[in-house]
Biotite code that builds the C-alpha atoms (Angstrom):
import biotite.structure as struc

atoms = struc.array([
    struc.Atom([0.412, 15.526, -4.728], chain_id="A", res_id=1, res_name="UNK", atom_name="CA", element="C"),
    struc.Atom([3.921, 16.523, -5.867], chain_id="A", res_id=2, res_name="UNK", atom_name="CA", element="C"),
    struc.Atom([5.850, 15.059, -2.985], chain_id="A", res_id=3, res_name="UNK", atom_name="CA", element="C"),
    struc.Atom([3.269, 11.772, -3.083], chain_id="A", res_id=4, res_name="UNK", atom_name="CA", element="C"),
    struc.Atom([4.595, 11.163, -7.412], chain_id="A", res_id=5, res_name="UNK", atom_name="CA", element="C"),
    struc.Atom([8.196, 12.606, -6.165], chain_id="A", res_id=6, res_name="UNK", atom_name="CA", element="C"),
    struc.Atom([8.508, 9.725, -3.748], chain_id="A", res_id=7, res_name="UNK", atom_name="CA", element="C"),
    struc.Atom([6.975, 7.042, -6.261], chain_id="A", res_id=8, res_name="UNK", atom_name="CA", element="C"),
    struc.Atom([9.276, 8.507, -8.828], chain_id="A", res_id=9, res_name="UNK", atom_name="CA", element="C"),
    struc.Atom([12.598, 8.340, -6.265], chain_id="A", res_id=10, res_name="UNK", atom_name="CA", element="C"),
    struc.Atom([11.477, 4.586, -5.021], chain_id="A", res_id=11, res_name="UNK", atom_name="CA", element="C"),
    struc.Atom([11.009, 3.574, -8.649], chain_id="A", res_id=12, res_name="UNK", atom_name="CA", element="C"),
    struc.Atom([7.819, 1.674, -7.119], chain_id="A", res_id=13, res_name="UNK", atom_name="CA", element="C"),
    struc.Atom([5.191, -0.114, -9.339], chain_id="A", res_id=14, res_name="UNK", atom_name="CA", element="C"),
    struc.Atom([2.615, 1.081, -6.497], chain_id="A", res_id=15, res_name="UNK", atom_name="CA", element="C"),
    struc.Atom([2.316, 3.719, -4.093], chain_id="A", res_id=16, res_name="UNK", atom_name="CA", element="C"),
    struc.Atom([0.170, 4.153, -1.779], chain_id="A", res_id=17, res_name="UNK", atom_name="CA", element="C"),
    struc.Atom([-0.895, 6.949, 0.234], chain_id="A", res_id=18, res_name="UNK", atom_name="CA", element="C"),
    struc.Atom([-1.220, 5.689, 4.092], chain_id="A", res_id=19, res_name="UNK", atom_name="CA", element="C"),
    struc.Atom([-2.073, 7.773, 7.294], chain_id="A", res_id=20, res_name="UNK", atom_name="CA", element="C"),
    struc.Atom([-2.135, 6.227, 11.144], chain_id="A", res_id=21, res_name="UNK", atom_name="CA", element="C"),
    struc.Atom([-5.365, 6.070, 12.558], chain_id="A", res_id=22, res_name="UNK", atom_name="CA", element="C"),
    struc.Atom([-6.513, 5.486, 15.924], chain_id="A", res_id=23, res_name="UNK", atom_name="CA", element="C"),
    struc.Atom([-6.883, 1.530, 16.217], chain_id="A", res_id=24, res_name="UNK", atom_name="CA", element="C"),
    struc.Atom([-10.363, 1.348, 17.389], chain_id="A", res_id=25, res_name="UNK", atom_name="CA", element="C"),
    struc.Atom([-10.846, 2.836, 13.677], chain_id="A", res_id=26, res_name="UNK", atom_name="CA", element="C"),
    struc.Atom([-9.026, 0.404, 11.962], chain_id="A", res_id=27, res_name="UNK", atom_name="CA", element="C"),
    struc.Atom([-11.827, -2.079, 11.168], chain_id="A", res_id=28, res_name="UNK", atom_name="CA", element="C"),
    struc.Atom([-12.827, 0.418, 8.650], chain_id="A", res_id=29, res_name="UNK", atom_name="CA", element="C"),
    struc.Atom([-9.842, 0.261, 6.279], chain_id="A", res_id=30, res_name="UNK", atom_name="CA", element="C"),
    struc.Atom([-6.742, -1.721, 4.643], chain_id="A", res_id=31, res_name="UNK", atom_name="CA", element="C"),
    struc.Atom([-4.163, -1.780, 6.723], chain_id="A", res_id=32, res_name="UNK", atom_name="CA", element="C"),
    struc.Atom([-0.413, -1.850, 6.009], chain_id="A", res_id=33, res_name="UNK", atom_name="CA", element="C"),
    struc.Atom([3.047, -3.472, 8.541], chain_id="A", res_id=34, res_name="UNK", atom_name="CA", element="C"),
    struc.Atom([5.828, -1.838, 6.451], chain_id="A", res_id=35, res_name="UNK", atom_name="CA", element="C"),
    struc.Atom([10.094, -3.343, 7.239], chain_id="A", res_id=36, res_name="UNK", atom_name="CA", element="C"),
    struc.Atom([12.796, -0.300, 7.893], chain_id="A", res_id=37, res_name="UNK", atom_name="CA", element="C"),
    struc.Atom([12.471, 0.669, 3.788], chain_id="A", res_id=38, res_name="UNK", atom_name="CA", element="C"),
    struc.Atom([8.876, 1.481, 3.775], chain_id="A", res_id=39, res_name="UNK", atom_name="CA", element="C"),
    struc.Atom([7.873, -1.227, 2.017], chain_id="A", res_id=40, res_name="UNK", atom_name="CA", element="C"),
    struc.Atom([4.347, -3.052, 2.907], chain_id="A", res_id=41, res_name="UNK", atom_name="CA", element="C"),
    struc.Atom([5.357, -6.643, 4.107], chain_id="A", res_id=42, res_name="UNK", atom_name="CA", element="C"),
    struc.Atom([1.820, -7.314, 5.624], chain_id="A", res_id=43, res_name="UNK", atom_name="CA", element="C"),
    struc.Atom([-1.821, -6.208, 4.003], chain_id="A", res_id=44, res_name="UNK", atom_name="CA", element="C"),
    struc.Atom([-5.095, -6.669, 6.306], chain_id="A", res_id=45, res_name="UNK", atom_name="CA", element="C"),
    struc.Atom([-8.317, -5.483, 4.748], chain_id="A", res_id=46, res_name="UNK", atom_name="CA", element="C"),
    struc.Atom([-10.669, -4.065, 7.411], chain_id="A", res_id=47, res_name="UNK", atom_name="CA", element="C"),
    struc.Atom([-9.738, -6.616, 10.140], chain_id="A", res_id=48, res_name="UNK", atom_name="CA", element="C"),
    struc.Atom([-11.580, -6.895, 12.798], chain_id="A", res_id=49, res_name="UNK", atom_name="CA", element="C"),
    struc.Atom([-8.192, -7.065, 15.124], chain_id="A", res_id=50, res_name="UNK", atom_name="CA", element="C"),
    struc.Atom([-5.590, -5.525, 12.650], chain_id="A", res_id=51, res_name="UNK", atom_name="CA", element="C"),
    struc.Atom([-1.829, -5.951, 13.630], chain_id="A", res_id=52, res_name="UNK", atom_name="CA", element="C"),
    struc.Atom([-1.498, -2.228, 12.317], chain_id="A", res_id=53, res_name="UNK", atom_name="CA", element="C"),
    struc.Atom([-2.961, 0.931, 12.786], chain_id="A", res_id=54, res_name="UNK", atom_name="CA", element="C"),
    struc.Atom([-1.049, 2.566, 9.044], chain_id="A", res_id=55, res_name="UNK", atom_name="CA", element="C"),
    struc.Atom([-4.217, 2.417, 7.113], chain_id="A", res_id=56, res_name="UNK", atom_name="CA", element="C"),
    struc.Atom([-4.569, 3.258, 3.415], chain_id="A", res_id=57, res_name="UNK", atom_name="CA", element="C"),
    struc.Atom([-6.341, 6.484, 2.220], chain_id="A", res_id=58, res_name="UNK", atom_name="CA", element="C"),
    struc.Atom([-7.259, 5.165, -0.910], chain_id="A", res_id=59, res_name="UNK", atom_name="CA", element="C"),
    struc.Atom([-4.939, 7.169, -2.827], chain_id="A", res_id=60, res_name="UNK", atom_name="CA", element="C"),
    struc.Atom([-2.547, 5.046, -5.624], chain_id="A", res_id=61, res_name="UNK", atom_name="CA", element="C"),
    struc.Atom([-0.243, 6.099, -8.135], chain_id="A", res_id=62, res_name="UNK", atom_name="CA", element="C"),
    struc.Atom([0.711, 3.149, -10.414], chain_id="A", res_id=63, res_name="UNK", atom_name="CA", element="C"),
    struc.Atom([3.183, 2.788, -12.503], chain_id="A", res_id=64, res_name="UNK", atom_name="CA", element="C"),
    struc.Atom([1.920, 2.238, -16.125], chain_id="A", res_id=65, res_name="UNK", atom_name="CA", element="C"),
    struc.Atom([3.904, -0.831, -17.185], chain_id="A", res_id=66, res_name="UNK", atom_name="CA", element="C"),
    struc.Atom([3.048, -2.443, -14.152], chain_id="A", res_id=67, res_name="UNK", atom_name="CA", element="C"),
    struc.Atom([-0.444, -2.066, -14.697], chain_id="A", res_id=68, res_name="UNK", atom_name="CA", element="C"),
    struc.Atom([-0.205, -3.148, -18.037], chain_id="A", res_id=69, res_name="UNK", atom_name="CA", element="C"),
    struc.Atom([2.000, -6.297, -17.917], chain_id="A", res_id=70, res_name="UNK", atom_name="CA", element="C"),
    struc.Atom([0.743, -9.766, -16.482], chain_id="A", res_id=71, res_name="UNK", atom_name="CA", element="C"),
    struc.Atom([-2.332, -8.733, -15.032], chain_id="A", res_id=72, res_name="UNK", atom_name="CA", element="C"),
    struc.Atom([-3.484, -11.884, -13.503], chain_id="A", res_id=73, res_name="UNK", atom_name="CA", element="C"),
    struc.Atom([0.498, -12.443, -11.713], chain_id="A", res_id=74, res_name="UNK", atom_name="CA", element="C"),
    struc.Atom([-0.659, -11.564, -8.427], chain_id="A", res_id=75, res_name="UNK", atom_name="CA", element="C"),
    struc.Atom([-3.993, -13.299, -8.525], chain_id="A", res_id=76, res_name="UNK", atom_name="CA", element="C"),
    struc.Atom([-4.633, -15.409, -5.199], chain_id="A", res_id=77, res_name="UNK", atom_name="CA", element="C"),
    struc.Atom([-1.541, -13.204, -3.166], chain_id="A", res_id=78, res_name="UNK", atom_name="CA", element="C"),
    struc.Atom([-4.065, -10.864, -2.028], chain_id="A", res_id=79, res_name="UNK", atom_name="CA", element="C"),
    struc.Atom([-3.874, -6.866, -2.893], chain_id="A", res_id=80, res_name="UNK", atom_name="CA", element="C"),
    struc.Atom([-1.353, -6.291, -5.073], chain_id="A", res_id=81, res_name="UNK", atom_name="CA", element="C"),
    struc.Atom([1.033, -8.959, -4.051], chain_id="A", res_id=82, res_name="UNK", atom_name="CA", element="C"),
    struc.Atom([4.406, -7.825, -2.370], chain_id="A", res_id=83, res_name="UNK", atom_name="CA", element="C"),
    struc.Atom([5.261, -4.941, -4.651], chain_id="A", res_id=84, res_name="UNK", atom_name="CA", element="C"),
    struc.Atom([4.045, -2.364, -2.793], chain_id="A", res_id=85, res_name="UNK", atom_name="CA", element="C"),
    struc.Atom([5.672, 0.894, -1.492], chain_id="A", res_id=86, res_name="UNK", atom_name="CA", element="C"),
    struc.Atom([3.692, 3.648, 0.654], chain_id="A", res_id=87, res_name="UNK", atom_name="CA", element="C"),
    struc.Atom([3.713, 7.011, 0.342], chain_id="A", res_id=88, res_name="UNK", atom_name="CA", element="C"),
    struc.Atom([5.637, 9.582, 2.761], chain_id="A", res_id=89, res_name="UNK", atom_name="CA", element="C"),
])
């Protein structure tokens, strides 16, 4: 867990998210991520039938408290948690 709050400390991330590939026939089963050349989630799929990624969440978060705390209902109707999302090494 240190490198996991090390790595949302360093990205200064509202979220992180832990992530692990899984084999693709598996992927039905959880959220799944597309992340650009920083890391950073620029596509969310939750238990697709057909997802465009096989990165799939582990259901592991670290949040950063004001984030969680300030304008709760911003991100309403952008699915997940919007486009503020960073995953975890």
């Amino acid at each position: 867990m240190g490198r996991f709050l090390a790595f949302h400390r360093e990205r200064k991330a509202s979220v992180t998210i832990g992530m692990i590939p899984v084999a693709p026939e598996e992927t039905r089963h959880f959220g799944t991520a597309t992340l650009d050349k920083n890391r950073k989630i620029v596509d969310w799929q939750e238990k697709a039938a057909k997802a465009r990624s096989n990165l799939a969440s582990m259901g592991i978060y670290v949040f950063d408290r004001q984030y969680l705390t300030a304008n709760p209902d911003e991100d309403q109707g952008r699915g997940f948690w919007g486009s503020r999302l960073s995953p975890g090494p």
